[in-house]
N, C-alpha and C positions, 0 to 999 in steps of 0.2 A: 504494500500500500504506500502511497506516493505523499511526503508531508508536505504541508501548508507552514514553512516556517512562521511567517508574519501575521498566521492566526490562532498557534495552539500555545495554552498555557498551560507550562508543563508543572504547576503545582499546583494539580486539585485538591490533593490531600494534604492541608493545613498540619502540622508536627504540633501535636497535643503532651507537650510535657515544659517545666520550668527547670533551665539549668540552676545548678546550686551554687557553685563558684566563678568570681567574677563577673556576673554578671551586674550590672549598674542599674538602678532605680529608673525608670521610663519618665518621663513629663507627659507623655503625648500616646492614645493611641498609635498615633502617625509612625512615632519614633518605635512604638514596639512592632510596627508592623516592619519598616524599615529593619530592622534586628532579626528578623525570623527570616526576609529573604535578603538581606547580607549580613551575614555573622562579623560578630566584630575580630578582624583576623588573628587574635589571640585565641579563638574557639577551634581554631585547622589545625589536625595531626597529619602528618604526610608519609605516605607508603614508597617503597619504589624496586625496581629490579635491575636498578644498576643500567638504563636505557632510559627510563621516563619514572617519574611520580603521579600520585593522585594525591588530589586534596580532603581530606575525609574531615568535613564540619559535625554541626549540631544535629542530632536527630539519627546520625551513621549516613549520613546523604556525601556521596563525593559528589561535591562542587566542580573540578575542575580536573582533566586530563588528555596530555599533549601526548599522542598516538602514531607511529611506534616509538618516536625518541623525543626526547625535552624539547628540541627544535622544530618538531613536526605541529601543524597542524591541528585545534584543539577536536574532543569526542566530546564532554563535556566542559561547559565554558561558563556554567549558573553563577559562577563568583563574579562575572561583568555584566550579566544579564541574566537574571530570578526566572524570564518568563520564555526567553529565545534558547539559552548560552544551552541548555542542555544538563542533565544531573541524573545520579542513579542513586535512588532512595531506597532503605532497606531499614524501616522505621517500626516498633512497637506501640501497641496500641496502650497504651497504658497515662490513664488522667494520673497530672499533677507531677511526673517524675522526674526525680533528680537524675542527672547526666552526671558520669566520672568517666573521662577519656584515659590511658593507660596504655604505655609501649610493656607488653613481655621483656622481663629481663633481658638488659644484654640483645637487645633483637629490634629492626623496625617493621613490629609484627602490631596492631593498634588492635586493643579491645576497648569499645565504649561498652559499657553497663548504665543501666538503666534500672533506678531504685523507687517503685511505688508503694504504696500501702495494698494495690491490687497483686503485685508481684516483682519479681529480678527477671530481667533477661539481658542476653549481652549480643551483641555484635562484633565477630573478628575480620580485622581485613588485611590481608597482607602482598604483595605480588610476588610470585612465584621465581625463584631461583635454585629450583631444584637442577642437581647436577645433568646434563644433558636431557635438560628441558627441550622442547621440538619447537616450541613458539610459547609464546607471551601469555599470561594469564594473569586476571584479578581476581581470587577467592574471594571470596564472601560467606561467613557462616553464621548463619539465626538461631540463637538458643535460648529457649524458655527454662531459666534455670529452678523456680523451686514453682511455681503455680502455671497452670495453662494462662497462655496469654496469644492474642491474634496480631497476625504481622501483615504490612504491605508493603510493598514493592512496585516501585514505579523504574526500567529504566529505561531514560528519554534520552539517546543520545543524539547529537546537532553537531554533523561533520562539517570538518573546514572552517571553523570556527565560524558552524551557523551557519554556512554560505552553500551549501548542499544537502540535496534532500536526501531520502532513504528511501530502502525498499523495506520490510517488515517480513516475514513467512515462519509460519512452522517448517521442521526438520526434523528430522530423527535424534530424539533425546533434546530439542530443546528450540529455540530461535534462533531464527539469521536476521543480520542486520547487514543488508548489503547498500554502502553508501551510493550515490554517482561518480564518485573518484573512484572506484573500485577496491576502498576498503572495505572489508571483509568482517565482522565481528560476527561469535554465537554465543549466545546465553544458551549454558545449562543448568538444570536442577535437579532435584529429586522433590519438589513440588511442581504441582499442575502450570503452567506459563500460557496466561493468556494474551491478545493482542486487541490495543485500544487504539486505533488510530493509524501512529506510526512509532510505538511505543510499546513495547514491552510491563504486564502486570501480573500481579498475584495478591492473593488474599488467601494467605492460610493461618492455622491452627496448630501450636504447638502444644504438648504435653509436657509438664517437668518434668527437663532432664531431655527433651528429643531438640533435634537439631535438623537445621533446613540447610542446604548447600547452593552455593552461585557462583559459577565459576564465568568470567565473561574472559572470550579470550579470542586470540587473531586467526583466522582459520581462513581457509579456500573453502568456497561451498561445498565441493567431492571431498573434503578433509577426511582421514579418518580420525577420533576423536580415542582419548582412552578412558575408561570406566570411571564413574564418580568417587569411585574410594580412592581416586588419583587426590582429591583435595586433601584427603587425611596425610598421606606422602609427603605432598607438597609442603605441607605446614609445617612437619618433621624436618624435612629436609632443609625450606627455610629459615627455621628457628635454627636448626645446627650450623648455619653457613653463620648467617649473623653471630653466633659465638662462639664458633671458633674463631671468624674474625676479632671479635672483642678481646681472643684469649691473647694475643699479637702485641695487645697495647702493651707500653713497658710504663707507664705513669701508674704512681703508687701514690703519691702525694695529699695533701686537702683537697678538697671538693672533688673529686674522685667521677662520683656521679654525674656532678656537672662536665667534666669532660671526656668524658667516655659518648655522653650524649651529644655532647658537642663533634664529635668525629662519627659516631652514627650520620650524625644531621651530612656531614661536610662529604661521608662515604657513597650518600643519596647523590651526589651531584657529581660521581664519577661514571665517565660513559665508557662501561665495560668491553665495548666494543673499539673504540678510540681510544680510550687510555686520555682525554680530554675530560675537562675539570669545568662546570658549566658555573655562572657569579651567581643564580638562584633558578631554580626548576618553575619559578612560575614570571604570570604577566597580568599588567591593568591593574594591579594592587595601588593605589595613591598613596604620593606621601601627605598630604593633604584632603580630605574627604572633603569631593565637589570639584578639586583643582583640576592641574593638567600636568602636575608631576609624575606620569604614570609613564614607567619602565619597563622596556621587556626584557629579560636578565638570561634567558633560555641558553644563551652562548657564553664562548669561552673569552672571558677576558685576559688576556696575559697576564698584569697585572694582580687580578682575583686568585688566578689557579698558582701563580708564582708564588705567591702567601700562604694556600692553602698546603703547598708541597712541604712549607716552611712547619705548619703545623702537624700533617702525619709525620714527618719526619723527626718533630719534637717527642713524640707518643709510641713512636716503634713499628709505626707501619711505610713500611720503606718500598712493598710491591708500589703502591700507589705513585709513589712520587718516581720508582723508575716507569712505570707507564706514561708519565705523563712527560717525563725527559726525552722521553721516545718520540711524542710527540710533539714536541718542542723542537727539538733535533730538528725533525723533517720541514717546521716553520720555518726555521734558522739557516736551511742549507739552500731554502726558497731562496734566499737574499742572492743565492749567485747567479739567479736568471736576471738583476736587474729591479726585481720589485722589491718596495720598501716594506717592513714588517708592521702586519696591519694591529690595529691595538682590541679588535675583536676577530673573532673567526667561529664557524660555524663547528661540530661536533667534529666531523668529518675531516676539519682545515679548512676546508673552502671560504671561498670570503663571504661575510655580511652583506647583502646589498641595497640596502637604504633601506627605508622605513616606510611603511602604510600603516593607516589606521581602519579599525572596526566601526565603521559610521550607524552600520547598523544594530550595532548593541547600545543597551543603555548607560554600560558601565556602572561600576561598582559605588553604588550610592548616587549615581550619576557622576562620578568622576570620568571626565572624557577632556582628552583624545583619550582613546584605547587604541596603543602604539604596537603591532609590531614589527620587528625589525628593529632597525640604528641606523640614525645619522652620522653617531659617532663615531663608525670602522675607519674612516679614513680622515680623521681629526690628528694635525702631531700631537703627540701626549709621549713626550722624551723619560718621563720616569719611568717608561717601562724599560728599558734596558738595566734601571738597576733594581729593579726586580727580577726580572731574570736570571743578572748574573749572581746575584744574593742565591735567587734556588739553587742556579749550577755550582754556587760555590758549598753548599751545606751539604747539597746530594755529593757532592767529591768527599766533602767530611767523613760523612758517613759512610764511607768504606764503595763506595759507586765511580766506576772513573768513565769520563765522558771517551769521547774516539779521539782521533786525528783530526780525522773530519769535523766533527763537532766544534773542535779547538780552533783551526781556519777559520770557522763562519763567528765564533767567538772576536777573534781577531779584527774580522771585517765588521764587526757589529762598534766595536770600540772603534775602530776608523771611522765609524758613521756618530758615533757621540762626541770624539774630539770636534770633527766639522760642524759638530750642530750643537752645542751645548750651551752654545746662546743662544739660540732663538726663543722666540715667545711661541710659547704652546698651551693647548687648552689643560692641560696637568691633569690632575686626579680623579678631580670632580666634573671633571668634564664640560668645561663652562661654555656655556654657548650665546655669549656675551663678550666674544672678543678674546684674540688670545693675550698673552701676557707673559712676561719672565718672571716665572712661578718659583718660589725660594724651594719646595717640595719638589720640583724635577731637579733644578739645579743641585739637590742633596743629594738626589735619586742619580743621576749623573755621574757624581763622584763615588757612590757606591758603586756602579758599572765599572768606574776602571779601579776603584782599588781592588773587589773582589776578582777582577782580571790577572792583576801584578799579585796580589796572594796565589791565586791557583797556577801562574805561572813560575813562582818560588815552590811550592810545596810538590808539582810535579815534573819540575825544568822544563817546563813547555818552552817553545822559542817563542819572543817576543819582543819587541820593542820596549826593552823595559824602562829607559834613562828616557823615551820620549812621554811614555805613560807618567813615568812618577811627577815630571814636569806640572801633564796636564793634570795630573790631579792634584797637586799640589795647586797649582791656578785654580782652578774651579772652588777649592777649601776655602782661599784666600778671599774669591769673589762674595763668598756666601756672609763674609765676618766683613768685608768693607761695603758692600752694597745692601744688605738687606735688614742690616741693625738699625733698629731707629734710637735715638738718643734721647729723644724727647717723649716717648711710649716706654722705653726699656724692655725691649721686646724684639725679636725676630719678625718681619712682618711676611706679611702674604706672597707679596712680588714687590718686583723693584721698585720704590717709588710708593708704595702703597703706607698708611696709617692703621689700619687694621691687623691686628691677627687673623691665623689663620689655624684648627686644631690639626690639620695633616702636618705643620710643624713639628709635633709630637713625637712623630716617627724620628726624629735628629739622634735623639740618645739609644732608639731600640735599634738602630744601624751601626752604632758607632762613631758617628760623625764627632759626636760632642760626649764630653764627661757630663752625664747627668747631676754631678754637682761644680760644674762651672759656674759662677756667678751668672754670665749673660743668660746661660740654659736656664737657672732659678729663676732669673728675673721673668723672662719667658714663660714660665710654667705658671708662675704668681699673675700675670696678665692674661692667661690661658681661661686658668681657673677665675679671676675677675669677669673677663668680658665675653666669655660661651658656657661658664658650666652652670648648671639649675640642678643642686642635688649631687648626684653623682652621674647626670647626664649632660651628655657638652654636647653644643651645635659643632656646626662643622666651621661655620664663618657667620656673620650678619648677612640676611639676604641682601644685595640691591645697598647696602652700605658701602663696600668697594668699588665697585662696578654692576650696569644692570644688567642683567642676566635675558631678559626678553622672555621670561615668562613669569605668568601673574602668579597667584599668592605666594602663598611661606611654607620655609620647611620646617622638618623635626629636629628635635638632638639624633644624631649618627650614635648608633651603638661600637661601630669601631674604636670612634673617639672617645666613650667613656673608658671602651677597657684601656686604649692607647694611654692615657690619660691616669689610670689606676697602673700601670706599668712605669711609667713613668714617676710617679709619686714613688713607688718602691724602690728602684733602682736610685731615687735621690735620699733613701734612707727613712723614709717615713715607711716603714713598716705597719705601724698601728692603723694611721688613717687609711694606707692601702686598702687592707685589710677589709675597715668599713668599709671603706666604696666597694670594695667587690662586692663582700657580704649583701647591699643593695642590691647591687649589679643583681644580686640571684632573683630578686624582686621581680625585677622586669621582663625576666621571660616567661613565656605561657606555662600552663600546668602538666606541658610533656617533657619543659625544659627547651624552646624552641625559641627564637630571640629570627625577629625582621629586620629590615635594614634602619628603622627609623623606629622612634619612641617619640611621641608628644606629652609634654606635661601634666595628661591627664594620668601619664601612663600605658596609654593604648599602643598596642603596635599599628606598624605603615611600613609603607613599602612590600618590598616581595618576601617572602618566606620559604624556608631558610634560606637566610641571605649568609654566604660562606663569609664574606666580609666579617660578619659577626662574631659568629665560632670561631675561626680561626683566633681573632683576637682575644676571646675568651680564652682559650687554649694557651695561649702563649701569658697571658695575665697571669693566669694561675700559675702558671710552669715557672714563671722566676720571681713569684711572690713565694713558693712554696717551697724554691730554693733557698730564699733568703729567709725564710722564718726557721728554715731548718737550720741552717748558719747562726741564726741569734740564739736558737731554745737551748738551753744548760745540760751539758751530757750529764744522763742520766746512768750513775754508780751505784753498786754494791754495799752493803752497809758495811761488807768488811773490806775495801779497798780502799 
């Protein structure tokens, strides 16, 4: 049956239960109505199979899922539009009930449970990484834990983000969902599957203690499919892989939980397939609710995944970070056709190719544009090379030695930052307001060739090494007579600029500067005056610098709180570190899950999980936790 996008609403069946935690007092039916069809993005636990994620909100409804990889094409899209975007709901009937979302130990395996005075039942959802899996699957299992209780099931998927229609049919053992692009989905079950529309339902009955199965997964219509007791396997299998992975981690430290979760979150945005490291598995999220701050993160920033390599390799997962050197490699040796290295790239390598928007959805609260794609692949943004060569420097650390080959296109990479190392470029934040000579690439700069001149000391790589130490000795130089202001006492933004800036922060977590140098404290003390609220810090004043060319405001950057909490440690304040992180645990959701953006209500924004995040929590913790074990008094014997 052939859908009517522009006329079906795909939630008839209203979610009859009141979450318990977090959730915030209503003013307005308007507003609780607003809440039911966009959850506030601290209520989204996220699944994935190491190729793509789902988004699993309130009620067990996945909101959102890019089909077959992060960069593909959304199946469901309800988190930017309630009534088009698309969602597969797998809800309990049960008046008045408390919601507890909850990852399986050690696993990103999600069970929501669901607590009434009528009864328990739970929801697990995990995707499938069973060893020499054949294709792609999302479980789904419904359990009426101590009373009968009834379930429904709506799934409404809206291919091409919305933009193609579907075919609907029964099949043997279950539904086809054949799009117009010629993807391919089947719903199975071991409940009856009937067909509304162009939509996928069910209405059943459980008994305490039975259980309902849904597996939706990628098939050919001639597929052949294997038995339903495949999802009991699968669960096995998945829960075993996620911890043995977890078993790899080498952090023993404080907050233990918080970063084990944290590299769960960052292990989801690794493409098993590419060996690519994606800045956040979703899109349309605002950092602003209404604005037009809205990102699509689906790709690999050099940058993001440079950071991220920096954090598995903190924790003892070192596969990850040679996968992703693999793919790096092959960017890096691109540069000898001629093309410059682009500061985004799709899963695969290939390049980004501008940006389109979703005119036809409503977006997320009405935050529109809904972007995707990037204008920014081909923006300069010169601090990527010392990200980069920071990774290639830690991955040699840790016992991994690059090639020949590698080393050459290293070589020519640093030929291309000596020639360019002044230029104004759009930096970190990506400003699209003009470029500028950004004091944070120019840092970034000098960690490109010093971590160059190190790895060419420590392996006698050949190198121009009297003209490197030159240039980076110049660039050190530049950063102490052009970018201190005397009259702020501060390192500012860019050249010439009055404002700070918090990606300054990163100066002492590179090296650049003794984190108790006077001009660094002064810096830190002006940091903390004029961005941080709490233990959250903006990234800069909007439109106080320069204006940016687009309208409202943003949030405190969760980077720059942990950046910021790293910071205060390493200049020896232990205690108040400490606090702020202890906050810091505040602000992530109830799975332990932290977006790109926090606003002073609290609320998260932006995309989720945003690796920017995790990573810097990871690393917070990792030399706060060194340094506390430095300060704590060895504990003796009473007869020693």
């Amino acid at each position: 049956m052939r859908s009517v996008l522009s006329q079906i609403d795909t939630r008839k069946h209203p979610l009859r239960f009141m979450r318990s935690k977090g959730e915030e007092p209503s003013s307005s039916r308007c507003e609780q109505e607003e809440n039911r069809k966009y959850p506030p993005l601290g209520d989204y636990g996220v699944i994935g199979d190491l190729k793509t994620v789902a988004l699993v909100g309130p009620g067990a409804r996945i909101d959102m899922l890019c089909f077959p990889e992060f960069d593909s094409p959304s199946v469901f899209a309800a988190h930017v539009d309630d009534a088009k975007g698309g969602h597969f709901d797998l809800t309990p009937e049960l008046e008045d009930a408390n919601e507890i979302q909850q990852y399986f130990p050690d696993t990103n395996i999600l069970l929501s449970r669901f607590l009434s005075e009528e009864g328990i039942a739970e929801v697990s959802d995990f995707m499938n990484l069973q060893v020499g899996r054949s294709r792609q699957a999302l479980v789904r299992r419904a359990k009426a834990v101590n009373r009968k209780t009834r379930f429904r099931l709506r799934c409404a998927p809206r291919f091409n983000y919305a933009r193609s229609g579907h075919e609907t049919t029964k099949v043997e053992g279950g539904v086809l969902l054949k799009s117009d692009d010629d993807l391919s989905l089947r719903l199975r079950s071991n409940v009856p599957l009937e067909i509304e529309g162009c939509d996928c339902v069910a209405e059943f009955t459980l008994e305490a203690g039975e259980s309902a199965l849904f597996i939706l997964e990628d098939v050919a219509q001639d597929d052949d499919f294997e038995p339903l007791d495949f999802s009991s396997k699968a669960f096995k299998a998945t829960s075993d892989y996620w911890r043995a992975w977890c078993s790899q981690c080498t952090y023993t430290g404080h907050w233990r939980d918080a970063v084990l979760r944290s590299a769960l979150a960052l292990k989801l945005l690794v493409s098993e397939k590419h060996g690519s490291i994606v800045a956040a598995p979703t899109f349309g999220f605002p950092s602003e609710v209404g604005g037009e701050r809205n990102w699509d993160y689906r790709y690999v920033w050099l940058r993001d995944a440079s950071f991220t390599v920096y954090a598995f390799l903190r924790v003892g997962f070192t596969e990850e970070a040679h996968r992703f050197m693999q793919w790096l490699q092959r960017r890096i040796e691109e540069l000898a056709d001629g093309r410059d290295l682009q500061t985004i790239y799709r899963l695969d390598g290939s390049r980004v190719e501008g940006e389109f928007q979703l005119e036809h959805l409503e977006g997320y609260r009405k935050s529109k544009p809904i972007r995707v794609g990037s204008t920014n692949h081909d923006q300069l943004q010169l601090d990527i090379y010392g990200e980069i060569m920071d990774a290639v420097y830690l991955f040699e650390k840790h016992g991994k030695s690059i090639s020949n080959a590698f080393w050459k296109s290293v070589v020519s990479m640093i030929d291309h930052v000596s020639e360019n190392w002044r230029e104004p470029d759009a930096s970190i934040w990506e400003v699209r307001g003009g470029e500028r000579e950004f004091l944070y690439s120019r840092v970034m700069c000098w960690v490109a060739v010093d971590r160059a001149i190190r790895l060419s000391n420590r392996r006698s790589l050949p190198a121009p090494i009297e003209r490197w130490r030159a240039l980076r000795d110049e660039i050190y130089n530049s950063v102490f007579e052009e970018f201190w202001n005397e009259e702020l006492e501060a390192f500012v933004q860019f050249k010439g600029a009055e404002v700070v800036d918090a990606a300054v922060l990163i100066m002492p977590l590179v090296r650049f500067i003794s984190p108790t140098d006077p001009q660094w404290l002064k810096t830190l003390e002006a940091i903390e005056r004029e961005l941080a609220e709490d233990s959250l810090v903006y990234r800069y004043r909007v439109n106080e610098a320069f204006p940016e060319k687009l309208e409202g405001k943003d949030s405190t950057f969760t980077i720059c709180s942990f950046w910021l909490i790293e910071c205060v440690a390493r200049a020896g304040d232990l205690q108040k570190a400490r606090y702020l992180f202890e906050k810091m645990q505040t602000y992530g959701n109830s799975l332990g899950l932290y977006a790109e953006q926090i606003n002073v209500r609290g609320e998260l924004l932006g995309n989720i999980p945003q690796a920017f995040s995790h990573l810097a929590l990871i690393s917070a913790a990792y030399d706060l936790d060194r340094r506390l074990k430095k300060e704590a008094p060895e504990v003796t014997g009473a007869s020693d």
